[in-house]
N, C-alpha and C positions, 0 to 999 in steps of 0.2 A: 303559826309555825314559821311563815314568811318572817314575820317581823322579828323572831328568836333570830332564825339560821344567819341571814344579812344584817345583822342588829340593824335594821333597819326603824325609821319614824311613821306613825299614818299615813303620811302624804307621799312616801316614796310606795308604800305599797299601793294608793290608790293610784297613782301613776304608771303602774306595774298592770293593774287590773284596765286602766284606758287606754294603755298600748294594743291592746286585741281589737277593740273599737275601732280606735283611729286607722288600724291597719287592714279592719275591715270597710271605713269609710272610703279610705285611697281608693281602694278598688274596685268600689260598686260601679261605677262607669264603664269601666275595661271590661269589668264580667260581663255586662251585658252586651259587647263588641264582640269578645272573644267569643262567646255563647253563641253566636249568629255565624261565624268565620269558620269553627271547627267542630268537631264532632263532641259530644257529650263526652262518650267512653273517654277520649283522650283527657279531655280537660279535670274529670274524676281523676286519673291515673295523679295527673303533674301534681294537681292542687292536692291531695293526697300524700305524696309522697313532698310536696313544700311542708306540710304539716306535719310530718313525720322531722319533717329535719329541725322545725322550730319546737317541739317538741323534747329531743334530745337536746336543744340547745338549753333550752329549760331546764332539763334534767341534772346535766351535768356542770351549770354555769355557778361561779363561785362567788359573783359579784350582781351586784343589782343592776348593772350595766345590760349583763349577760342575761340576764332573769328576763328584760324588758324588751331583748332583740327576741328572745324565742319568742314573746307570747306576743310582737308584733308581726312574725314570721309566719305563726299558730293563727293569725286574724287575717292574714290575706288571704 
């Protein structure tokens, strides 16, 4: 359905799918900083509601541009 909506090629979709990755790789280090620095309940809330915000940016983005910042937003 990806590839219809963006007329989009293979390789911009699986680009789109290792933007969650990559954006989960950046910040495997910090997690484990931040983890130690503050409390849990908080860092659920933020990271939470960052997910909510990549998310919507998913939702409502028109371009492949927009598609690949939420679902790197959605991997942090």
């Amino acid at each position: 359905e990806l590839i219809v909506e963006f007329n989009a090629d293979p390789a911009a979709l699986s680009l789109i799918s290792a933007l969650y990755f990559y954006g989960t790789l950046l910040v495997l280090i910090p997690a484990g900083i931040i983890l130690d620095n503050f409390s849990t309940r908080k860092i659920i809330l933020v990271t939470s509601f960052l997910s909510l915000i990549g998310l919507v940016i998913f939702a409502v983005s028109t371009s492949i541009f927009g598609v690949g910042v939420g679902r790197f937003i959605t991997g942090i």
